[in-house]
Structures are given as C-alpha cells and as structure tokens.
C-alpha positions as CSV (number, residue, x, y, z in Angstrom):
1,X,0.0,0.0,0.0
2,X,1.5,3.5,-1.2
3,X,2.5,5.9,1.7
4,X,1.7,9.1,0.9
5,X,2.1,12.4,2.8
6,X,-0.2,15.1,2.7
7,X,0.9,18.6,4.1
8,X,-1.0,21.5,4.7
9,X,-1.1,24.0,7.7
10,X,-4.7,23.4,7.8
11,X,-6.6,20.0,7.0
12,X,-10.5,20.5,6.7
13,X,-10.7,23.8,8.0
14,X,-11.8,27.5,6.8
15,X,-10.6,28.0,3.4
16,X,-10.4,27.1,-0.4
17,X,-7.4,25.2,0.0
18,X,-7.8,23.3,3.2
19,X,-11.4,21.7,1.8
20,X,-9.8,21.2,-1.2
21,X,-6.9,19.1,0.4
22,X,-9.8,17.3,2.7
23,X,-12.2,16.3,0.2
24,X,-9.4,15.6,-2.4
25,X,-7.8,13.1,0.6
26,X,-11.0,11.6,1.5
27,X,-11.8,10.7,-2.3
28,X,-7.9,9.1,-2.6
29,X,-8.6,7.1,0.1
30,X,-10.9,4.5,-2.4
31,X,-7.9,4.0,-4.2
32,X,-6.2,2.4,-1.1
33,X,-3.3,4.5,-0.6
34,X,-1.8,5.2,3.6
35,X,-3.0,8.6,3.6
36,X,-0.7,10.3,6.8
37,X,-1.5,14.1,6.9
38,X,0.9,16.3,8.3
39,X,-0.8,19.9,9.9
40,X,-0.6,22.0,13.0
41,X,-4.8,22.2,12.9
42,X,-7.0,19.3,11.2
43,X,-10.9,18.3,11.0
44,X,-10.3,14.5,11.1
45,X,-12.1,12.5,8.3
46,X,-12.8,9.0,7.7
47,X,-10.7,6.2,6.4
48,X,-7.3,5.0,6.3
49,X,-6.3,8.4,7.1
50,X,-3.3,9.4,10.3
51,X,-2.9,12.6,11.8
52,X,0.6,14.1,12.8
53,X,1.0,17.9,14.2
54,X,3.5,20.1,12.9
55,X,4.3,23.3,14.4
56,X,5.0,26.6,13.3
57,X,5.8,29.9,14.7
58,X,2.6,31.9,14.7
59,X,4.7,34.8,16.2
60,X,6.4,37.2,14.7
61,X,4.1,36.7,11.7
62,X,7.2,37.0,9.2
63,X,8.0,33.4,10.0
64,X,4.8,31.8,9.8
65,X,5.5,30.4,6.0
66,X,9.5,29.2,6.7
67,X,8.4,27.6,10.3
68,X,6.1,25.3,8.7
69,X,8.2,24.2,5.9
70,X,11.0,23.6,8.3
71,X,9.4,21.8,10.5
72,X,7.1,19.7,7.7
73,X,10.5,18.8,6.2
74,X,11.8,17.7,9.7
75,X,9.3,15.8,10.2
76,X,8.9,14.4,7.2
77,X,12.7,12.8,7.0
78,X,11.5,10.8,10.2
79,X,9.6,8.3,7.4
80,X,10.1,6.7,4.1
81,X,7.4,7.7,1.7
82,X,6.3,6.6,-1.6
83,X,5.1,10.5,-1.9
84,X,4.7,13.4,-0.5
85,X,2.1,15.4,-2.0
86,X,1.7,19.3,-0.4
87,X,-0.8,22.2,-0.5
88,X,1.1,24.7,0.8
89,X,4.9,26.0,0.4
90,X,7.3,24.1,1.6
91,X,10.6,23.2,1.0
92,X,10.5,19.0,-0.9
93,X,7.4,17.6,-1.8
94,X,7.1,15.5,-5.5
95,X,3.6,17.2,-6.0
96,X,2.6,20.4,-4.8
97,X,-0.8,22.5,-5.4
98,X,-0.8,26.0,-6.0
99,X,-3.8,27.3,-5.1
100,X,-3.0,30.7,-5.0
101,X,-0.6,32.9,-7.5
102,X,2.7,33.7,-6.3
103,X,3.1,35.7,-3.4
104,X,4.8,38.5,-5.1
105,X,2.1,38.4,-7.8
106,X,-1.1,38.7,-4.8
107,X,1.0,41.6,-2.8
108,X,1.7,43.7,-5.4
109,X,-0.6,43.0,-8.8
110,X,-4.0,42.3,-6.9
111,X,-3.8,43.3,-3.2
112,X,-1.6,46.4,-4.3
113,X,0.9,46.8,-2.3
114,X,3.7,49.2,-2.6
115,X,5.8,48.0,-0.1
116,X,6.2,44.2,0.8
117,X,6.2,43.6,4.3
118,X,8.5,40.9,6.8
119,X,5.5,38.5,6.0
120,X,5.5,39.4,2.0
121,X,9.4,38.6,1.7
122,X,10.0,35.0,4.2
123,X,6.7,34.1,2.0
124,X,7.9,34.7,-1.5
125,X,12.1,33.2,-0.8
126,X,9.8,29.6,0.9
127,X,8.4,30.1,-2.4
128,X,11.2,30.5,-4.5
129,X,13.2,27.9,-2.9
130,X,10.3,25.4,-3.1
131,X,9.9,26.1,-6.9
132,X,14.3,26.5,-7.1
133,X,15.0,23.0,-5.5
134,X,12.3,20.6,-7.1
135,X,13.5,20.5,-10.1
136,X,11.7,17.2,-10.7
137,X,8.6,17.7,-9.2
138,X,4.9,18.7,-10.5
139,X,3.1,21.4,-10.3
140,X,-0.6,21.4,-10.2
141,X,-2.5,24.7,-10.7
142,X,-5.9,24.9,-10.0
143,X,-6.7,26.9,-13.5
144,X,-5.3,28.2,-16.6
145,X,-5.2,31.4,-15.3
146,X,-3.4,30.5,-12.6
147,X,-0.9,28.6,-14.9
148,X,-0.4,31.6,-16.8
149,X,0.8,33.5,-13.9
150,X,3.4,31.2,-12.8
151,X,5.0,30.8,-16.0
152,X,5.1,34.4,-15.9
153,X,6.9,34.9,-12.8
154,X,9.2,31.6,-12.1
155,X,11.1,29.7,-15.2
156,X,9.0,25.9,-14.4
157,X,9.3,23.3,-17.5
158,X,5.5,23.7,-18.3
159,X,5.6,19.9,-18.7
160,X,6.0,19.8,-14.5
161,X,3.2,22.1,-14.5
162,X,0.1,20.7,-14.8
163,X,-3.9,21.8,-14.4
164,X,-6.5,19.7,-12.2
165,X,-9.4,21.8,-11.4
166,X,-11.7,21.3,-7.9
167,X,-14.1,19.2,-7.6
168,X,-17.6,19.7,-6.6
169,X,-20.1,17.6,-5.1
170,X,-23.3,16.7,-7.6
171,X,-26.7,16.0,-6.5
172,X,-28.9,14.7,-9.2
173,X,-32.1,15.4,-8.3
174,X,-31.6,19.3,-7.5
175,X,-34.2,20.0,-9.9
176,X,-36.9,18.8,-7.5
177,X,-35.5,20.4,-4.7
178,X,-35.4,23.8,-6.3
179,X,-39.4,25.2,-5.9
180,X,-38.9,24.4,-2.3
181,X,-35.9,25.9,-2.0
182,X,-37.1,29.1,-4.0
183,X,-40.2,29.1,-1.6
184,X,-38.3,29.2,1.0
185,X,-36.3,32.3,-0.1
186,X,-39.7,34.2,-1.0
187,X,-41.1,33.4,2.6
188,X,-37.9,34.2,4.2
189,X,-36.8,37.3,2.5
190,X,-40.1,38.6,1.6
191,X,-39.0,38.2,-2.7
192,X,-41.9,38.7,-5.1
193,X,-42.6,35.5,-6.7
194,X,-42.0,37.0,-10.5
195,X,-38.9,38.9,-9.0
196,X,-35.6,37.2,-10.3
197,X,-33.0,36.2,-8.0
198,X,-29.6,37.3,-8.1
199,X,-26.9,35.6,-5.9
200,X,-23.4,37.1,-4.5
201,X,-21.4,34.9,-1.7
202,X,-18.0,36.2,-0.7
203,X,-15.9,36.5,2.3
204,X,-14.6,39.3,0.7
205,X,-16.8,42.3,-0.9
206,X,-14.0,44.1,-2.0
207,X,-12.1,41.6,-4.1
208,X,-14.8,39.7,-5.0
209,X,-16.4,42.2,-7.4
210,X,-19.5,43.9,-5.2
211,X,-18.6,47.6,-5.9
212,X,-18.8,46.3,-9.5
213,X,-21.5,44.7,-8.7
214,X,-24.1,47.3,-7.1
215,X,-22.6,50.0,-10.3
216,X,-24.2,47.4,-12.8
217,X,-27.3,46.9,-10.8
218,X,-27.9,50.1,-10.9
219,X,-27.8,50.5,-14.4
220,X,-30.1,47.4,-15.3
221,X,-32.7,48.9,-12.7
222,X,-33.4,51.5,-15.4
223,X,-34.5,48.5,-17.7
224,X,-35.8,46.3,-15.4
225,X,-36.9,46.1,-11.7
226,X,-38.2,43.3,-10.7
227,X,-34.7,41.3,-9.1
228,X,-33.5,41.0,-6.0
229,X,-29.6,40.3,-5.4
230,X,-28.7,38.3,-2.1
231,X,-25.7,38.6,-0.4
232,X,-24.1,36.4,1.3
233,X,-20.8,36.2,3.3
234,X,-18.8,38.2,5.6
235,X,-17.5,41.9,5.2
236,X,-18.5,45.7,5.8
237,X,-22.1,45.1,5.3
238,X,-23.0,48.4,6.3
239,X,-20.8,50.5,4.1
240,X,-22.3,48.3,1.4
241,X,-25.9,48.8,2.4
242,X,-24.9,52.6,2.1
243,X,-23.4,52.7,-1.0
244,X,-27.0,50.3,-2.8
245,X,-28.8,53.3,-1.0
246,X,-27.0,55.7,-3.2
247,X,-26.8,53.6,-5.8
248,X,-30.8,53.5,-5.8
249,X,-31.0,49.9,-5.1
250,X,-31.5,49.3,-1.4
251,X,-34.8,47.8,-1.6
252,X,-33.2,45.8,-4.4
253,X,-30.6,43.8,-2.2
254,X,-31.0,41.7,0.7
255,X,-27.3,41.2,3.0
256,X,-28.0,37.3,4.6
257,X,-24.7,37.4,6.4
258,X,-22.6,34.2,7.0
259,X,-24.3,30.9,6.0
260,X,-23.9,27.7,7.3
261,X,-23.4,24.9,4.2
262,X,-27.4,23.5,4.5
263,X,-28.2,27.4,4.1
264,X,-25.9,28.2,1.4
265,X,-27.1,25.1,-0.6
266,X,-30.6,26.7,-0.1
267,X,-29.7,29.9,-1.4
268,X,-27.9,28.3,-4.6
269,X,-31.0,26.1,-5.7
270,X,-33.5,28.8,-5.0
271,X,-31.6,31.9,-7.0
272,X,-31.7,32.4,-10.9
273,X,-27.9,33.2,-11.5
274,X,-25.2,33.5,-9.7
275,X,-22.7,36.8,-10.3
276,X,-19.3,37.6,-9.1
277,X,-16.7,39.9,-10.7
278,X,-13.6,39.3,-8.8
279,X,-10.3,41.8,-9.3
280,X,-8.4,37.9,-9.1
281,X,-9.9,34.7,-8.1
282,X,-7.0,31.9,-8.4
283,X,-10.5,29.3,-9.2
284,X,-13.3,30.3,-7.5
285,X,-15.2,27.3,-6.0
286,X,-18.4,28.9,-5.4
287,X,-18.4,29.2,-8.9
288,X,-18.9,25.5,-9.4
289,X,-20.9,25.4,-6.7
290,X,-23.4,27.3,-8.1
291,X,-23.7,25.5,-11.4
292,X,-24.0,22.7,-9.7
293,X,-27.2,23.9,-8.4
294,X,-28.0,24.9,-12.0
295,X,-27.4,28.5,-11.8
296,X,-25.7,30.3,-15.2
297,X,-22.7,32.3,-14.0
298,X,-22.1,35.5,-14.9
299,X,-17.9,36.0,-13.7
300,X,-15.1,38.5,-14.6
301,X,-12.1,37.3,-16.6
302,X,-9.9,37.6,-13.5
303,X,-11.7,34.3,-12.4
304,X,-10.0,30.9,-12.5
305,X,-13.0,29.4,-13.3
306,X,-13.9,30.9,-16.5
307,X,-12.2,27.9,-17.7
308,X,-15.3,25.9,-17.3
309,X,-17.4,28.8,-19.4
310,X,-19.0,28.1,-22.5
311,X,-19.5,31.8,-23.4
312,X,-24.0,32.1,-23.9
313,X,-24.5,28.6,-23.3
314,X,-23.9,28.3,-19.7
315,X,-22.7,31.3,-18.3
316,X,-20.6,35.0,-19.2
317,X,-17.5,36.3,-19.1
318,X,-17.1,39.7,-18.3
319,X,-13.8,41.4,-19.4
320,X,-14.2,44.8,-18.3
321,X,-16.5,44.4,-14.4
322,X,-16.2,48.4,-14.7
323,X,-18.8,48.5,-17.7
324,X,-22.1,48.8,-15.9
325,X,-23.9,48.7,-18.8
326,X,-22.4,45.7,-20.7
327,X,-22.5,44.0,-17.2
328,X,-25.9,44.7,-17.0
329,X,-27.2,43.6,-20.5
330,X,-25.7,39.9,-19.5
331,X,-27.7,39.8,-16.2
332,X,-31.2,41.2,-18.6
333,X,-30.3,38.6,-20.9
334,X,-31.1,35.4,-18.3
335,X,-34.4,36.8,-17.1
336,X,-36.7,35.7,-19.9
337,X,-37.4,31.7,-19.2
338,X,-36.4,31.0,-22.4
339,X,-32.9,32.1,-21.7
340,X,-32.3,31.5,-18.6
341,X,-33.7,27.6,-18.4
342,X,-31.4,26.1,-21.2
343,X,-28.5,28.0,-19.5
344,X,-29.4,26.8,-16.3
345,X,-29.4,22.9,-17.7
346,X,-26.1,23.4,-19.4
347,X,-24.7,25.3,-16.0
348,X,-25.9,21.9,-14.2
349,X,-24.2,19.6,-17.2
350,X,-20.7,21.1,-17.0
351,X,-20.3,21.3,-13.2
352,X,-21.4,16.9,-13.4
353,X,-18.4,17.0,-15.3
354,X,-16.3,18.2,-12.4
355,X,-17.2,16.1,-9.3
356,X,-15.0,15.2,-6.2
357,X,-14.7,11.7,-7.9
358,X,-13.1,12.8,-11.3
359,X,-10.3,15.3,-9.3
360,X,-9.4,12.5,-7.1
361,X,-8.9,10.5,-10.6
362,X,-6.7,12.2,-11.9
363,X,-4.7,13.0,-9.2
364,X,-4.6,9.1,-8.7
365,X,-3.2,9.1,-12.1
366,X,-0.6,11.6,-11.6
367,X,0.2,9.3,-8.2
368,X,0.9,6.9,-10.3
369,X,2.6,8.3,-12.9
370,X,5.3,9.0,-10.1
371,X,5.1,6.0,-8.3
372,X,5.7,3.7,-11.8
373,X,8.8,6.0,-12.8
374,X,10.6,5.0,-9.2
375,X,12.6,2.1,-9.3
C-alpha cells in the first residue's frame, strides 16, 4: 500500500485550500493508498487516514511560512514515503498544489501593495526555494489562469506544471428540490414570486467584485426592476448597504450574512444566477458550486474558473467588471425563461463533469505516474 504524505497547515478547515486538500484526501482514500497528513490544525475524516502535528511559529508573523516548511520537512525525513504530496509552500514535496498565484504576484498586482512587508518577503524566498530546489517535481495549478501567472513569474518546465481543477459535489435530483428551495427564499426574505434572484457569496466584498456589482445593478434597474440580489458572506455590510442606498438599489438587495453549508445550498437552488466579478480569483469554488445547483454564472475574466465557461451557453464572461452597462445587458439577458432555463441545464451539465470523484482521478493518475517511474 502506497504511503503518501499530505501537508497543509490546515486540513479541513476554513478556506479554499484546506477543503480542497480534505475532500481531495477523503476521495484518494478508495484508491487504497496510507493517507498520513501532516498539519498543526486538522478536521479528522474517515478512512485510512493518520494525523501528525506540525508546528510553526505563529509569532512574529514574518515566520509563519518558513516555520512550517522547516518543521514539515523535519518531520517528514522521520519516514520513508512513496510521496509526499503538499498544498502549501514548503521546501520538498514531489507534487505540490498552488492554489494561490505567487506571493509576489497577490502583494503587489491584486492586493496592491507598494511595499512588501516581513510576511511578504519570508513568504515569496519559501516560495522560491520550493519552486528552485524541485527540479523534478509537478506542479498542479488549480486553473489556466493561474498557470499563466506562474509561468510568468518563475522559469518551471511547463511539462511539471500541470492543471486539475476542484471538484464539486453533484446532486442529481436538484431540480426537484429547487421550488422548495425558492419558496423558502420568497417566505424568508419577503421576494416577489416574478422577481428574479440574483446571488453574491463572498468572504470578501471588495475583491470579490460587489462595488462592480451594485454600479451594474444600478444600471439594469433602469430597464428592469423586478430582481432582488442576495448577499451572502462576511464583510462591511454596512458600508455596502450605504453605497445600494445611493446607488438606488436598497430595496433591491437583501445582506443574509454568514451561511452555514445546508443554508448556502438553499440559497444556490432557490436563485436564478449567480454573479461575481472578482479583481483575481486563483479558481473560484463557489463558482462551481453554483452550477451545480443549476445557476448560469455570470464572472469576470480575473476568475480561474472561467475555464469551465461556454460563453451564452452556460454562463458570461465579463472582461471589463467596470462597464455597468455591458455587465448589465448579461444579467437582462437570463431573465426571460427561455434564456435562462437552457443555460441553467447546461450550467448543471458542465459542473457533473467536475465532481470530487473525477479530481481525485486524476490525481490518482498523476500518483501513479510518479510512483511507476521509481525504481
């Protein structure tokens, strides 16, 4: 039975990574590998799956990044492995998923900083020498987008750098669980039943496109006003409620706060579309998520996941989030039925193509891609 090493600060907790590295795990485990995860925090999970802490120095927050590789790699040369396999930067692993850009990339292109801080510059040299000293290892990026980037900034043989998207998990029969849920969204929100429904989740306004967001509602409330837009997630919900005041769009969006999973689920299957127009979004799971639940996407072209986009058949790409207007003919395009139904099948058809079950099988192939090249 393969030994393989999983490493990740975090194993199952908040975040895009740390689900992804749980529910990518818990779908390997079918293929009978020894599954030992190394983390300083974990969610345990079920099957043939062992647990081993891993420090770090939390404080100063400069040395957050090398602390963990250090001690990953310490403990890590404890044990023989067929593979170690890592979703974070460290300093050896024989796969490692980015799911981010690189540092320098985030600081400066997308979070705009002028100045790199303590934190910034241990970050990006863990980087460098993770990307410097695995000269034989791959690469998986979570996107083409994300690809791009990392060609851009490091010099990686592209043939060690590879793209598996997420996964997503698939219910079949969401169809006949959509009236109830829309029901429910009418009764709880107080949504008029020929109003359409406009979903926004994010646990971060800013980044993820909302300023863009209220600029174009407010241009397709002078076509059209029946729609509501929900949002969902954490940030300065108050500021925001100001600025749809101004906008002239208060009574037109609803802030819902922080949802638990059962309640987000809820919101997907009862909305009409789903809308984000992120600055940068390495992938964008929520993305997926919501196609999943049938919902056409509408998503800038900073988004990871345009890669799943069929451009009118299943969702839009936005290039420029800043044109209210063209923004705003998109969303006025999915509210006839005879739009937004066909879209909403294909929406459902490309995210069955991206289940939990097909990531894991191709990571298994890449496992054994390695595996059969070792002596």
């Amino acid at each position: 039975m393969p030994k393989i090493a999983v490493v990740i600060p975090q194993f199952g907790l908040v975040g895009g990574a740390e689900q992804f590295a749980c529910h990518l795990t818990h779908q390997m485990t079918a293929y009978g590998y020894d599954f030992h995860v190394f983390a300083h925090s974990w969610k345990p999970i079920a099957g043939n799956v062992n647990f081993h802490p891993t420090g770090r120095i939390p404080f100063p927050r400069f040395l957050i990044t090398p602390s963990f590789a250090w001690y990953a790699r310490r403990n890590l040369k404890k044990e023989k492995w067929s593979l170690v396999h890592s979703h974070d930067r460290v300093f050896e692993a024989d796969i490692f998923t980015l799911h981010g850009v690189p540092h320098r990339f985030w600081a400066q292109e997308v979070r705009g900083k002028k100045v790199l801080s303590l934190f910034d510059r241990a970050t990006i040299w863990v980087e460098r020498q993770m990307v410097k000293e695995n000269k034989k290892s791959f690469f998986v990026c979570v996107s083409e987008l994300t690809k791009s980037i990392f060609l851009e900034e490091y010099t990686i043989d592209s043939a060690r750098l590879l793209v598996i998207h997420p996964g997503v998990k698939v219910d079949p029969d969401f169809k006949a669980k959509k009236a109830q849920a829309r029901s429910y969204l009418h009764y709880k929100y107080g949504i008029g039943k020929k109003e359409r429904i406009i979903f926004f989740s994010s646990m971060n306004f800013e980044i993820k496109g909302l300023p863009e967001i209220i600029s174009a509602l407010k241009a397709l409330k002078k076509r059209e006003q029946a729609f509501k837009l929900l949002v969902a997630g954490k940030g300065n919900w108050k500021r925001y409620e100001m600025l749809t005041g101004k906008a002239g769009i208060g009574n037109n969006v609803i802030f819902a706060g922080v949802l638990k999973r059962d309640e987000l689920t809820q919101h997907y299957l009862g909305s009409d579309l789903y809308l984000m127009l992120s600055r940068f979004d390495t992938f964008g799971l929520v993305v997926l998520e919501a196609m999943a639940c049938g919902l056409p996407v509408i998503i800038s072209a900073r988004v990871g996941a345009k890669d799943l986009i069929e451009e009118g058949k299943n969702g839009f790409i936005i290039a420029d989030p800043s044109d209210a207007e063209a923004v705003a003919a998109k969303i006025l395009h999915l509210f006839p039925e005879e739009h937004l139904a066909p879209m909403s099948e294909a929406a459902f058809l490309t995210a069955r193509q991206y289940t939990w079950q097909e990531t894991a099988r191709k990571y298994h192939d890449l496992y054994q891609r390695i595996l059969s090249a070792r002596p």
